[in-house]
C-alpha positions as CSV (number, residue, x, y, z in Angstrom):
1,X,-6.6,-12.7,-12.0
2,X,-8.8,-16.0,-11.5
3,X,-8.0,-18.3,-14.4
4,X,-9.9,-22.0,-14.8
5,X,-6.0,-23.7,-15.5
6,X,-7.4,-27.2,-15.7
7,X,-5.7,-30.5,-14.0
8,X,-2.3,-31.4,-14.3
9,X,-1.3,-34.3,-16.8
10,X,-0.9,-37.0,-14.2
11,X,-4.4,-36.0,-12.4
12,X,-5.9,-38.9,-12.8
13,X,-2.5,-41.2,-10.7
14,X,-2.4,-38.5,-8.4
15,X,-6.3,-39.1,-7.8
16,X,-6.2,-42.5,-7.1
17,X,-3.4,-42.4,-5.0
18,X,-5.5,-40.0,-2.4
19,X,-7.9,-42.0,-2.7
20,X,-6.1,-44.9,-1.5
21,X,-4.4,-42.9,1.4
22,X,-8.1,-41.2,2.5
23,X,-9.2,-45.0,2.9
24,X,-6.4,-46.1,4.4
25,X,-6.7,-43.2,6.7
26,X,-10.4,-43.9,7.7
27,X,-10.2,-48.1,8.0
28,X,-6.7,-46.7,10.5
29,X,-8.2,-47.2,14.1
30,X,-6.4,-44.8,15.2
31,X,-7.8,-40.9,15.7
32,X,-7.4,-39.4,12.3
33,X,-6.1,-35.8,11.8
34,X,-8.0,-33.3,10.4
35,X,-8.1,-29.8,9.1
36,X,-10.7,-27.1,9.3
37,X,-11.3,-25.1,6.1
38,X,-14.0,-22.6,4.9
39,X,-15.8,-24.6,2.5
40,X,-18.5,-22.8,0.1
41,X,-19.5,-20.4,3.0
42,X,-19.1,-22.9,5.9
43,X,-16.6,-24.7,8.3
44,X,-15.4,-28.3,6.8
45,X,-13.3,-30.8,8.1
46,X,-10.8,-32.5,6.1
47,X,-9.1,-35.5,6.1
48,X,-5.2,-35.3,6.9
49,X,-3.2,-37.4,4.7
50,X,0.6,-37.9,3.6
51,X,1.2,-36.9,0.0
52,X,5.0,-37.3,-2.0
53,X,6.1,-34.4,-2.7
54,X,6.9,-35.2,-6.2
55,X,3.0,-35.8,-6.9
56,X,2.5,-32.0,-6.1
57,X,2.5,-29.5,-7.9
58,X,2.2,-25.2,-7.4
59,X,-0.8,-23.2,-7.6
60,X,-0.1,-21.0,-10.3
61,X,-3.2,-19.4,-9.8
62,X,-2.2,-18.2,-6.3
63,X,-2.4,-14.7,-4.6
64,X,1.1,-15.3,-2.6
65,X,2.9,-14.5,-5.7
66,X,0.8,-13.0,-8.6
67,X,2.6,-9.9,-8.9
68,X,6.0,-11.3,-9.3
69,X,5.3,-13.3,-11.8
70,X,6.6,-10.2,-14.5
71,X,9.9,-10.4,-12.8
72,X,10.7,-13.2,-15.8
73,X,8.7,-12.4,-18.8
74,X,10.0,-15.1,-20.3
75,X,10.0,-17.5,-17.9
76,X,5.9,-16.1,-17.4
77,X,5.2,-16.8,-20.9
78,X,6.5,-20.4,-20.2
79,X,4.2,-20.5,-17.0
80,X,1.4,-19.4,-19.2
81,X,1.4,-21.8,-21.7
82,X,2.2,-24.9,-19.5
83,X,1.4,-24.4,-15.8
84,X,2.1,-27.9,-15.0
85,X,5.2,-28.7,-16.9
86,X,8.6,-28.2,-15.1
87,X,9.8,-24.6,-17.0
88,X,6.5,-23.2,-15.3
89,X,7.1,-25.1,-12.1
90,X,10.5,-24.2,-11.1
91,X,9.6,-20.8,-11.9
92,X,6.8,-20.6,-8.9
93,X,9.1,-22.4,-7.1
94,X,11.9,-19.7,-7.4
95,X,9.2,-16.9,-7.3
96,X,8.1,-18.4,-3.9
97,X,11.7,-18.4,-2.5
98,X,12.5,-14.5,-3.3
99,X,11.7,-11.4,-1.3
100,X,9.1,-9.2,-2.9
101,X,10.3,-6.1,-2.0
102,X,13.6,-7.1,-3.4
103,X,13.0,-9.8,-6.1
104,X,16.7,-9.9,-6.5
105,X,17.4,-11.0,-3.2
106,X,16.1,-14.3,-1.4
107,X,13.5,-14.0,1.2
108,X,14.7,-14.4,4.8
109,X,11.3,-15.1,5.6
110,X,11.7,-18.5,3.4
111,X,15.0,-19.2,5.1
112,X,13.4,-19.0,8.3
113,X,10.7,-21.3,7.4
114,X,13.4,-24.0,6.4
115,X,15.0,-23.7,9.9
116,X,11.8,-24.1,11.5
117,X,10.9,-27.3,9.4
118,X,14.9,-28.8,10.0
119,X,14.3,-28.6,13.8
120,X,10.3,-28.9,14.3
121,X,9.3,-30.7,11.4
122,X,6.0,-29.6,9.5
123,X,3.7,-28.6,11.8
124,X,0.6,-27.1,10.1
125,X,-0.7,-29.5,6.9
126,X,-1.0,-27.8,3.9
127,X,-3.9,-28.6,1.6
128,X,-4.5,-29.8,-1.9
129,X,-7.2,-30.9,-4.2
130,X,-7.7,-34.1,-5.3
131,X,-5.7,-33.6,-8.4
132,X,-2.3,-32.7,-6.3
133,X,-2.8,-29.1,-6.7
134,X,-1.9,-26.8,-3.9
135,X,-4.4,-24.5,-2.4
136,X,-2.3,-23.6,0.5
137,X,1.1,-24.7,1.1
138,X,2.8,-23.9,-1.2
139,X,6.0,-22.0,0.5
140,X,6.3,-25.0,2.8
141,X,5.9,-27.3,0.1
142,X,9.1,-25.4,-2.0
143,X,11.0,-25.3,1.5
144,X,10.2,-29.0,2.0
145,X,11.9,-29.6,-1.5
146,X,14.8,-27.5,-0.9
147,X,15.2,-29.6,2.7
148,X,15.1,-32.6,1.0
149,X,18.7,-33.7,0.0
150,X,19.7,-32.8,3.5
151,X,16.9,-34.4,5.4
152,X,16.0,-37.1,3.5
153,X,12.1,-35.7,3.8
154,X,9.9,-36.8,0.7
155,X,6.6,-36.4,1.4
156,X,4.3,-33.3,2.9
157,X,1.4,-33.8,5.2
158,X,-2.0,-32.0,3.4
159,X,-5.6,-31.9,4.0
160,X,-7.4,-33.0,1.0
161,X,-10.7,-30.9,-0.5
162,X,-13.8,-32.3,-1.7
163,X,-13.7,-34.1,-5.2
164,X,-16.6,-31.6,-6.1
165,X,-14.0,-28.7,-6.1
166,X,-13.5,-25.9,-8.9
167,X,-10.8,-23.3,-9.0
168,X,-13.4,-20.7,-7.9
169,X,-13.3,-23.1,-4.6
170,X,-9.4,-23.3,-4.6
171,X,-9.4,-19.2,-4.8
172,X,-12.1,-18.7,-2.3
173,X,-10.1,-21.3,0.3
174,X,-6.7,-19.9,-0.1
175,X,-7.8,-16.6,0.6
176,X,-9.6,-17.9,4.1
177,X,-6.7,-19.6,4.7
178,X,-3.8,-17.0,4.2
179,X,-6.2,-14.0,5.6
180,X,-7.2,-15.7,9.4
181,X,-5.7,-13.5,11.9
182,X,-3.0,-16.1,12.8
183,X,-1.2,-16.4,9.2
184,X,2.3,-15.9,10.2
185,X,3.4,-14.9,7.2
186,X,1.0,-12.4,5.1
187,X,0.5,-11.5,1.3
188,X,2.9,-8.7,0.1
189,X,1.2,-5.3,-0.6
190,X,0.4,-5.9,-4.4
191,X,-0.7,-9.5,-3.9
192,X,-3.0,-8.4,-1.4
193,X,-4.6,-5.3,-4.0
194,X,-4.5,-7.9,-6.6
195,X,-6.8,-10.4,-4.5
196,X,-9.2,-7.5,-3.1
197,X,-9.6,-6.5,-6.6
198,X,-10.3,-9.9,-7.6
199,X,-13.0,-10.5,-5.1
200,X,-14.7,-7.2,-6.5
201,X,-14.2,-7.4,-10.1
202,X,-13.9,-11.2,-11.0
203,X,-16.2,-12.5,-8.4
204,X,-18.8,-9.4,-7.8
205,X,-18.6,-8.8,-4.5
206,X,-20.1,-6.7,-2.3
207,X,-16.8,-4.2,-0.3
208,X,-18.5,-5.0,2.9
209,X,-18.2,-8.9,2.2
210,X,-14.3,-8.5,0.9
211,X,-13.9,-6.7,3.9
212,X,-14.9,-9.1,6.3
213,X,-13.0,-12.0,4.5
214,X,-9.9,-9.5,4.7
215,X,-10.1,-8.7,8.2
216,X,-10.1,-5.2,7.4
217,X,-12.9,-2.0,6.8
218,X,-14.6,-1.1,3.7
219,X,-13.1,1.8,3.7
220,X,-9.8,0.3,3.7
221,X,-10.9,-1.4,0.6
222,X,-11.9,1.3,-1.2
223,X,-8.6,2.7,-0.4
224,X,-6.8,-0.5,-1.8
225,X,-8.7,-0.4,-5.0
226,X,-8.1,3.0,-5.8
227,X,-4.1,2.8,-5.0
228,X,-4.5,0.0,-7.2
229,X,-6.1,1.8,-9.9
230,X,-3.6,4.4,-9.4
231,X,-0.5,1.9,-10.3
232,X,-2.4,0.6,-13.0
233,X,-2.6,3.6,-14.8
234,X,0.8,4.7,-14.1
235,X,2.2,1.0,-15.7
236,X,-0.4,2.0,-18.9
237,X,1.0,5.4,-19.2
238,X,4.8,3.8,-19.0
239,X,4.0,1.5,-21.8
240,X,6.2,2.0,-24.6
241,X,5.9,1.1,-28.5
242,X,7.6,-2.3,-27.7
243,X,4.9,-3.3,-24.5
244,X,7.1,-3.1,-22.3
245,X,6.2,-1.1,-18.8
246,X,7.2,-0.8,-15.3
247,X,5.6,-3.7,-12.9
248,X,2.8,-3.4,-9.8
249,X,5.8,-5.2,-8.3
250,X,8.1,-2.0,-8.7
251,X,5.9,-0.7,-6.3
252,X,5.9,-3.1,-3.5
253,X,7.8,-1.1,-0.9
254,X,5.5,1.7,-1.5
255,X,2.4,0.8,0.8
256,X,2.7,3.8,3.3
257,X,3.6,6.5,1.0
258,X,0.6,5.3,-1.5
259,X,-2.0,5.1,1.8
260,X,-0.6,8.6,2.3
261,X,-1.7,9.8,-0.5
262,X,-5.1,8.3,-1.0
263,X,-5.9,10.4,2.2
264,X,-4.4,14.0,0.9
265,X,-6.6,13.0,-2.1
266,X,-9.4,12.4,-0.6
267,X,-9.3,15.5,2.0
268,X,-8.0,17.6,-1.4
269,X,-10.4,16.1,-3.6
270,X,-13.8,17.6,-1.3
271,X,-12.3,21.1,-2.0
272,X,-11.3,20.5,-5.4
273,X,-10.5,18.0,-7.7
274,X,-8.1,19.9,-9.5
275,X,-6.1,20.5,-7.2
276,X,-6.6,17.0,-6.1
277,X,-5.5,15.8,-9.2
278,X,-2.2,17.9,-8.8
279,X,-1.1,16.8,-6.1
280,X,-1.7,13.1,-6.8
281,X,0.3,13.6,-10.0
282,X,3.2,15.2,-7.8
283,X,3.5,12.4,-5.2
284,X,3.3,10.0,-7.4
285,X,6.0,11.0,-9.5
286,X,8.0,11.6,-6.1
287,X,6.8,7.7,-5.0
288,X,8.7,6.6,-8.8
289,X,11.4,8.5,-8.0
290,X,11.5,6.5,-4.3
291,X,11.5,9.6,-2.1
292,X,10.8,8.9,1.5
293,X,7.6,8.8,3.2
294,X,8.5,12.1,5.2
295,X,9.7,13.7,1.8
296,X,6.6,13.2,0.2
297,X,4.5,14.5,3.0
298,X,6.0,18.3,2.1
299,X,3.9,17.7,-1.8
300,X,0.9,19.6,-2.2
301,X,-1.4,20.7,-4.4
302,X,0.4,23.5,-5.4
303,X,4.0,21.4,-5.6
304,X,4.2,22.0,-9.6
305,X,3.3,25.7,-9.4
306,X,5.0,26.9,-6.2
307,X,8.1,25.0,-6.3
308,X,9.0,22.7,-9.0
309,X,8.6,25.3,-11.7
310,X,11.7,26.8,-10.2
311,X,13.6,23.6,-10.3
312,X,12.6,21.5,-13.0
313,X,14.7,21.8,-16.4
314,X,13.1,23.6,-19.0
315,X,13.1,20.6,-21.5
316,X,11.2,18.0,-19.1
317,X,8.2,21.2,-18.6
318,X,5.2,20.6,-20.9
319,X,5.1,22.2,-23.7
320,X,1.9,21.1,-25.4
321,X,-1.5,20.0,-23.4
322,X,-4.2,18.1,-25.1
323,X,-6.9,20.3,-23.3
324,X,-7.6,24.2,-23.8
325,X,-5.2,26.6,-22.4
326,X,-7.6,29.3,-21.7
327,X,-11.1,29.7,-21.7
328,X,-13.0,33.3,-22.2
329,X,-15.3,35.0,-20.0
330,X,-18.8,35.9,-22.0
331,X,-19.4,39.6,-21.9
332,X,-15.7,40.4,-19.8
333,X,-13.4,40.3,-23.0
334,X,-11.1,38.0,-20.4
335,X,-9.6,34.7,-20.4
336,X,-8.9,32.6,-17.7
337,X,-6.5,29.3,-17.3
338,X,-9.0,26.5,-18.8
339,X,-9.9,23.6,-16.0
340,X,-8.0,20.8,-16.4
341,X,-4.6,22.5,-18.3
342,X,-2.4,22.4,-14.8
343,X,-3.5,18.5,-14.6
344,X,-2.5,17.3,-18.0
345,X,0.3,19.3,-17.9
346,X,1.7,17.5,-15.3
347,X,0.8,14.6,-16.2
348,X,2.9,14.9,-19.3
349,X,5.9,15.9,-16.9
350,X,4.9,12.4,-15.0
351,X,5.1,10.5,-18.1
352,X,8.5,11.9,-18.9
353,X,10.1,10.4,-15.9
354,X,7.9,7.0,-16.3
355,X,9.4,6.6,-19.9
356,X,12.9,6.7,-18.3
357,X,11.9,4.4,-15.7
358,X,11.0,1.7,-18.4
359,X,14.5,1.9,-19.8
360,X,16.3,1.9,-16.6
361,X,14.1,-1.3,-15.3
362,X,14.6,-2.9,-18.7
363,X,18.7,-2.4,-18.5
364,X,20.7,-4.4,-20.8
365,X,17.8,-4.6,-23.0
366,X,18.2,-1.0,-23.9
367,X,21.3,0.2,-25.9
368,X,23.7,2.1,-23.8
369,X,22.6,5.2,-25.4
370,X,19.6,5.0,-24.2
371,X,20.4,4.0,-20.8
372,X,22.9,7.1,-20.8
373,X,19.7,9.3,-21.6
374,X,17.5,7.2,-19.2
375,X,19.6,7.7,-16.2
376,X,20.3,11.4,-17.3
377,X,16.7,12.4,-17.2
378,X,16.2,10.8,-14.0
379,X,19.1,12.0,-12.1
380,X,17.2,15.6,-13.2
381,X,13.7,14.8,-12.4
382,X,15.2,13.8,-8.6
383,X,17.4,16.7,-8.3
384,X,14.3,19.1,-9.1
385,X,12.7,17.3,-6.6
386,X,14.9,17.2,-3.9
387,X,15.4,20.8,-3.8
388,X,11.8,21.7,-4.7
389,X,10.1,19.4,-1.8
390,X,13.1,21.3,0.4
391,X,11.8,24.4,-0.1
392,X,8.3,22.7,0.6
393,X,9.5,21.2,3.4
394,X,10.8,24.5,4.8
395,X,7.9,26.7,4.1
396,X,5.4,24.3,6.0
397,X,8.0,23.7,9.1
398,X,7.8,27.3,8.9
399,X,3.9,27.8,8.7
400,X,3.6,25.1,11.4
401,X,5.6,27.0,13.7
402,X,3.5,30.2,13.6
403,X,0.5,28.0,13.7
404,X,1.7,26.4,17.0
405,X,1.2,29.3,19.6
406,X,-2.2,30.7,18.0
407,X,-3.3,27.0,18.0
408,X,-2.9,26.6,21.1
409,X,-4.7,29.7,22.2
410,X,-7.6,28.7,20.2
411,X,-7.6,25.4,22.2
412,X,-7.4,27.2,25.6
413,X,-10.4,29.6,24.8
414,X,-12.3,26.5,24.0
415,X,-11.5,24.8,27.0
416,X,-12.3,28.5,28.8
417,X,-15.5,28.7,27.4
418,X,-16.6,24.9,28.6
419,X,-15.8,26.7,32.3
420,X,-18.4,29.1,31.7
421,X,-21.0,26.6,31.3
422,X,-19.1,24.8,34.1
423,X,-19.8,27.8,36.3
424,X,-23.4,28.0,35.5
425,X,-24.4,24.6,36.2
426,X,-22.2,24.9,39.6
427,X,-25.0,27.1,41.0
428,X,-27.4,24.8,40.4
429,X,-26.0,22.2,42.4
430,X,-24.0,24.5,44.4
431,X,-20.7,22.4,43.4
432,X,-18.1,25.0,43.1
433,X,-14.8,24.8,45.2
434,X,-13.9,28.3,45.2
435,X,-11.0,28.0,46.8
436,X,-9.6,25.4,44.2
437,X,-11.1,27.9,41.4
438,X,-9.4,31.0,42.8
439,X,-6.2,29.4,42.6
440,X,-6.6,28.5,38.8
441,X,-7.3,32.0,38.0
442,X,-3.8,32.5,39.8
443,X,-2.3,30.5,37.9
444,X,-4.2,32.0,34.9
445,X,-2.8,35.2,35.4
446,X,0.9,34.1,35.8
447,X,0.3,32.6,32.5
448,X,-1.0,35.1,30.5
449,X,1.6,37.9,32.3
450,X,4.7,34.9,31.0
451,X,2.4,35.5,27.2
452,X,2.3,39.0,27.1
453,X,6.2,39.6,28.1
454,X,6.9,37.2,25.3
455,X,4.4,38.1,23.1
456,X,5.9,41.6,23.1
457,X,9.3,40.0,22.5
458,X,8.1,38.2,19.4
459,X,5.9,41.1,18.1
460,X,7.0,44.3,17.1
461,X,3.6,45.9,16.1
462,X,1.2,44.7,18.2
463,X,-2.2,44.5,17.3
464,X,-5.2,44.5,19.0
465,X,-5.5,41.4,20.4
466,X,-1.8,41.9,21.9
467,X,-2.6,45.5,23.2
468,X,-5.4,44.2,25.0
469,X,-3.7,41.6,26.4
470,X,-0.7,44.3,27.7
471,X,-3.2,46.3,29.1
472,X,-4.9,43.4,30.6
473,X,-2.0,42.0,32.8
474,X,0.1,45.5,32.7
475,X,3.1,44.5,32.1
476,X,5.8,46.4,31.1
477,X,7.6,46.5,27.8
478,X,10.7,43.8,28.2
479,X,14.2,45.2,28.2
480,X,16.4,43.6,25.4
């Protein structure tokens, strides 16, 4: 989130050595280079200078690489305490080197970005305060260190920002800068949450003015900052005694899956918000267990009830609720399931698998007990969902297959009805061709003689929209 870090230690060198290089740049008769930022709500032009790159130093505060940070807790906790000093240093420069759907692996993105600069040179400045800090540059500036043994390069071209700037400046540019349309290479999924959220919460923004700075709707925003909400509470509910949970970045490779779901919640949620709830609690415990997106399409509301009571082990089922079972009916001598029971219910079944989670993510930090047990439960929450969201999956294929033909009858009565009112305003105008409309009745009658025969085929008690339709094009009953 936005943090005041201060200058680094050496601020005050760094200072004066931009200043020396801005005057040299302006007494140069030459045309000076320049860089257009978005300066406190307006277009600024700054002067182009060349820095060493041992005078800069990473952004810690920056949105290209907030979530990964808790890949390292350690290594965070060093970053925390000094942002400046070299432990917290190399650790943004290793952060900005990895992939962040796969922290484990290193980005080919970054590779390519070395190539680039080996053959064509830095080409875009990056840009910096006055105190050396990155605002924007900061890949390029790792890739440039990385290229240096090789290359011999020691120094990064960088647009330099007003003395006058604060870190809220440095946040507000860097997201101007990484968001334009152009940016070639874009925030991951989380870091992008994490900045919408921080124009909201931290700064007090209106949606519709994080929207336009995002290049997006504000609808799409609300959408972000509820899927973020979402993950929140599912790294809460992970927590265990020790504080340790799963990450936002455990989630990176999630974004289409957790779009997905926002919108069966929010088409679920205008009917009922129970039932809303239940199948948010179902798709996100499939989206842990990293089922695919067409997987966890076949999760509905009724996912728990319908089909994973039949394949979940008794043990991981909820035993206990916090909320009422049952609530009576005054005057009926009845009781009914309480509101709200189904929900919590499964979200105690949720919270079984996220508790496992923790201890497979932590890994050698667990004993091997308890990595036994880990992997155990989740080998059983994925088989009870793989056959479960089967048996989904087959009952909606199903249901979509006798919803095809009636579907599209229903869409050929509507267009049959807009050639009545066709017809009528034809004899106003007198713009019928009736030869052209006699033929399409033809061909109407073919049709509906083809729908009958295998209508019949397909029905063995007719009812009586069939028997009209029989009657209608007398046909006869189809020999098998």
């Amino acid at each position: 989130m936005f943090t005041d870090f201060g200058s680094p230690p050496n601020a005050a060198s760094t200072r004066s050595l931009v200043e020396q290089r801005v005057k040299e740049q302006r007494e140069n008769n030459g045309v000076a280079e320049t860089l257009t930022v978005e300066w406190r709500g307006r277009p600024l032009h700054v002067e182009v200078i060349d820095m060493p790159l041992d005078t800069l130093f990473y952004n810690p505060g920056t949105h290209r690489i907030r979530a990964q940070r808790s890949l390292d807790s350690g290594r965070d906790a060093v970053l925390t305490a000094d942002p400046w000093g070299s432990g917290g240093q190399d650790y943004l420069q290793h952060l900005l080197t990895i992939r962040p759907a796969e922290p484990d692996h290193r980005d080919p993105a970054f590779d390519s970005l070395i190539e680039s600069l080996e053959q064509h040179q830095q080409i875009e400045p990056g840009l910096i305060t006055r105190d050396g800090i990155l605002v924007n540059g900061n890949t390029r500036c790792a890739a440039l260190r990385e290229l240096k043994a090789t290359t011999g390069i020691t120094s990064m071209r960088v647009g330099v920002l007003p003395e006058s700037c604060t870190w809220e400046d440095i946040n507000d540019v860097e997201l101007s800068l990484q968001l334009r349309p152009d940016q070639r290479r874009d925030y991951s999924y989380i870091n992008r949450l994490l900045a919408i959220e921080e124009q909201r919460v931290q700064l007090s923004r209106d949606l519709s003015v994080i929207a336009k700075a995002f290049h997006t709707t504000t609808k799409s925003c609300e959408r972000d900052i509820w899927v973020l909400a979402q993950l929140q509470d599912l790294i809460r509910r992970s927590a265990t005694a020790d504080g340790v949970s799963l990450r936002l970045m455990d989630f990176e490779g999630a974004k289409e899956r957790l779009a997905e779901l926002y919108r069966a919640y929010d088409n679920e949620h205008g009917v009922s918000k129970e039932r809303a709830d239940l199948l948010k609690e179902a798709r996100l415990t499939a989206i842990v267990l990293e089922f695919s997106k067409t997987d966890v399409r076949n999760i509905g509301a009724d996912f728990h009830s319908r089909y994973l009571d039949k394949t979940l082990p008794a043990e991981f089922k909820a035993t206990e609720v916090t909320t009422p079972t049952t609530v009576e009916i005054p005057g009926l001598n009845r009781s009914v399931k309480a509101a709200g029971a189904d929900v919590a219910a499964a979200r105690m079944i949720t919270d079984g698998l996220l508790r496992a989670k923790v201890i497979e993510a932590i890994g050698g930090s667990a004993s091997p007990a308890e990595q036994s047990a880990a992997s155990s439960v989740i080998d059983s929450y994925r088989n009870a969902f793989d056959k479960a969201i089967d048996s989904a999956g087959r009952d909606i294929r199903l249901r979509r297959k006798r919803l095809a033909a009636p579907d599209r009858i229903n869409e050929a009565c509507k267009d049959l009805e807009q050639s009545i009112t066709d017809l009528v305003l034809s004899r106003g105008n007198a713009s019928l061709d009736e030869g052209a409309f006699d033929d399409a009745l033809e061909q109407l009658r073919i049709v509906l003689d083809k729908l009958a025969v295998e209508a019949q085929r397909s029905i063995d008690l007719p009812g009586d929209g069939l028997a009209w339709l029989i009657a209608a094009v007398d046909v006869k009953q189809p020999q098998s």
